[in-house]
Every structure is written in structure tokens, then in C-alpha cells.
C-alpha positions in Angstrom: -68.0 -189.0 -10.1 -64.8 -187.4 -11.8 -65.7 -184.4 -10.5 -65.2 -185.4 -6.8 -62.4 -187.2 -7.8 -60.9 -184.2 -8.9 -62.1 -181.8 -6.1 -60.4 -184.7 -3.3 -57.5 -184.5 -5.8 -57.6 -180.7 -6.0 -57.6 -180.4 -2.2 -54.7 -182.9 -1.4 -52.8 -180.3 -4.3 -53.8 -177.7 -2.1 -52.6 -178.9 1.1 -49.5 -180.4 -0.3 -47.9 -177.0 -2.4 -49.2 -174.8 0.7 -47.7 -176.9 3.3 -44.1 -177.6 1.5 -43.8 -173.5 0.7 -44.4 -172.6 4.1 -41.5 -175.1 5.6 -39.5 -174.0 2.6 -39.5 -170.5 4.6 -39.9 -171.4 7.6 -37.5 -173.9 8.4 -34.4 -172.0 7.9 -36.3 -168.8 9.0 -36.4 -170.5 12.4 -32.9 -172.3 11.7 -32.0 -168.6 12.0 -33.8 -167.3 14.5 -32.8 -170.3 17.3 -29.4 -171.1 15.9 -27.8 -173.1 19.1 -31.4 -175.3 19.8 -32.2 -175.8 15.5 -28.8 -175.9 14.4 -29.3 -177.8 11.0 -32.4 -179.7 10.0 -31.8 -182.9 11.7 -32.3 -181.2 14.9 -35.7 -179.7 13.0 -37.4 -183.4 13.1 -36.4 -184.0 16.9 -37.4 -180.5 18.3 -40.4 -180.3 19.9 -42.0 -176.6 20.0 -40.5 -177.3 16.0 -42.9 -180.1 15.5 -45.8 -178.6 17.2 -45.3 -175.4 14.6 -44.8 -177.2 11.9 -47.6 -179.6 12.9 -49.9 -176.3 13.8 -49.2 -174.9 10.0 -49.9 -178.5 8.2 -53.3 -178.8 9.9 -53.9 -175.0 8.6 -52.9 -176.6 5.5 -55.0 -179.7 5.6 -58.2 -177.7 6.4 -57.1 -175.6 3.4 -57.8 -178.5 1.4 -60.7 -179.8 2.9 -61.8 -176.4 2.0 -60.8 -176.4 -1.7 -62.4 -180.1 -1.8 -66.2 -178.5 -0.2 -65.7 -175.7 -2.6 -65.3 -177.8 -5.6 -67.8 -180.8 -4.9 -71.5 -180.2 -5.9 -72.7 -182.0 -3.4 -72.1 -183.6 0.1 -69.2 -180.8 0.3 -68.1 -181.9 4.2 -67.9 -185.5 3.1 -66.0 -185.0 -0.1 -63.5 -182.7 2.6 -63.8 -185.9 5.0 -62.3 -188.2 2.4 -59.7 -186.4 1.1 -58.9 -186.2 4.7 -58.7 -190.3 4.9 -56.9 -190.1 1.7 -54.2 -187.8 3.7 -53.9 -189.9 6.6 -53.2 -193.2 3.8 -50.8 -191.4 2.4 -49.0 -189.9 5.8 -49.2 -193.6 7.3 -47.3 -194.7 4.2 -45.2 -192.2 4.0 -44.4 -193.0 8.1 -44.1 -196.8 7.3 -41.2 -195.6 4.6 -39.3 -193.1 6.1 -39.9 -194.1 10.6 -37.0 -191.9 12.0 -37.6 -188.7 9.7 -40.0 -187.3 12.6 -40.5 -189.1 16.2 -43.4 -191.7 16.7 -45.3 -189.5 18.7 -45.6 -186.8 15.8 -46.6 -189.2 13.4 -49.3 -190.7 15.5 -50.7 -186.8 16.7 -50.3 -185.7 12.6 -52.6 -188.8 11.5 -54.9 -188.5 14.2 -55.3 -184.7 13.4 -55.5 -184.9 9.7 -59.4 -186.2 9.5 -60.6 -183.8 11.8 -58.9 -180.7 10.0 -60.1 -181.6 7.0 -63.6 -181.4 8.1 -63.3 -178.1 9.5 -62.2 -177.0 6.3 -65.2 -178.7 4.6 -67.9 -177.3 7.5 -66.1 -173.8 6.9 -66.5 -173.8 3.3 -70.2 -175.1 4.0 -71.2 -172.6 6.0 -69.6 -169.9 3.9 -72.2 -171.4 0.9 -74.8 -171.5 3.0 -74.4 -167.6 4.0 -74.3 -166.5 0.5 -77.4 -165.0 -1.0 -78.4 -167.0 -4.2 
């Protein structure tokens, strides 16, 4: 039991640190790179090839997780990967009830909906990887 705790715990670590350090770099990267259409980071959370990318990297980052989660559950890896993907979408629907206007409606709704089925494919990934390695 504490070890799946841990392992959901572990993957929501995961997909937390690798998700903030790639918009740490990428947001003023692209800031930089589209100056007049992403001129600060208020424009950032309104931009819509910005939220797609930034979406496109988080779900990279979610199925990381799921991923770490499969890898460190002993058993029933894809459903451990599954809850820490419900666990993400709790958290993102809370954090959307708190703070409404830091990304538009749409992207919330598309993030949450996404979040389950990314972590699973990290979970079936890490699964399959198990399943292909010689004992």
C-alpha cells in the first residue's frame, strides 16, 4: 500500500519538476523568438499555438509520470499510472477553480480531458518495456 502511494506520489513529482523546467526555458525562449505576438507572459496564457505547445510538452510530461508510477508499482503498473493520472486532473480542476483567467476555458477543459489518457500511455509504455525484458 505505501508503496503505491509513493510510486503515484513519485510520478505526480515527476511530471510536476519536468513540466515547470521545460516552461522555465521555454517560455522566454519563445518570448524571444515571436517578440511582437508573445510580448510578455500575459499574452503567453491567451496565445493559442502557445497553449497547444505548452499543452503538447505537459502531456509529454504527464505520461513521464505515469511512466515513473508503472515503473515503481509492483503490481497493476497501468492502473497505478491511471490514478496518478485522476490525481492530476483533481489537482488541475482545483487549481482551475482558484486561478479561472490564468489560461482560457477551453485549455483547461482540453488539459483535464488529456491528463487521464497520457498517463496511461505512460503506464502501457513502461508495461510493455517490462514485459520485453528477459528475466
Amino acid at each position: 500500500m505505501i508503496r503505491s502511494v509513493l510510486a503515484v506520489f513519485a510520478g505526480i513529482v515527476v511530471l510536476t519538476v519536468t513540466s515547470f523546467a521545460i516552461e522555465a526555458a521555454a517560455d522566454p525562449l519563445m518570448m524571444w523568438m515571436f517578440p511582437h505576438a508573445l510580448p510578455n507572459q500575459a499574452a503567453m496564457s491567451q496565445n493559442v499555438p502557445a497553449k497547444l505547445f505548452m499543452m503538447l510538452y505537459t502531456m509529454i510530461c504527464v505520461a513521464a509520470g505515469g511512466y515513473v508510477t508503472a515503473w515503481l508499482a509492483r503490481r497493476s503498473k497501468v492502473w497505478h499510472a491511471v490514478v496518478m493520472g485522476v490525481v492530476e486532473a483533481a489537482l488541475t480542476v482545483w487549481v482551475m477553480v482558484k486561478f479561472p483567467a490564468h489560461a482560457p476555458l477551453w485549455s483547461w477543459i482540453l488539459g483535464i480531458g488529456l491528463i487521464v489518457p497520457a498517463a496511461w500511455l505512460g503506464g502501457v509504455i513502461r508495461a510493455k518495456r517490462t514485459k520485453l525484458q528477459p528475466s
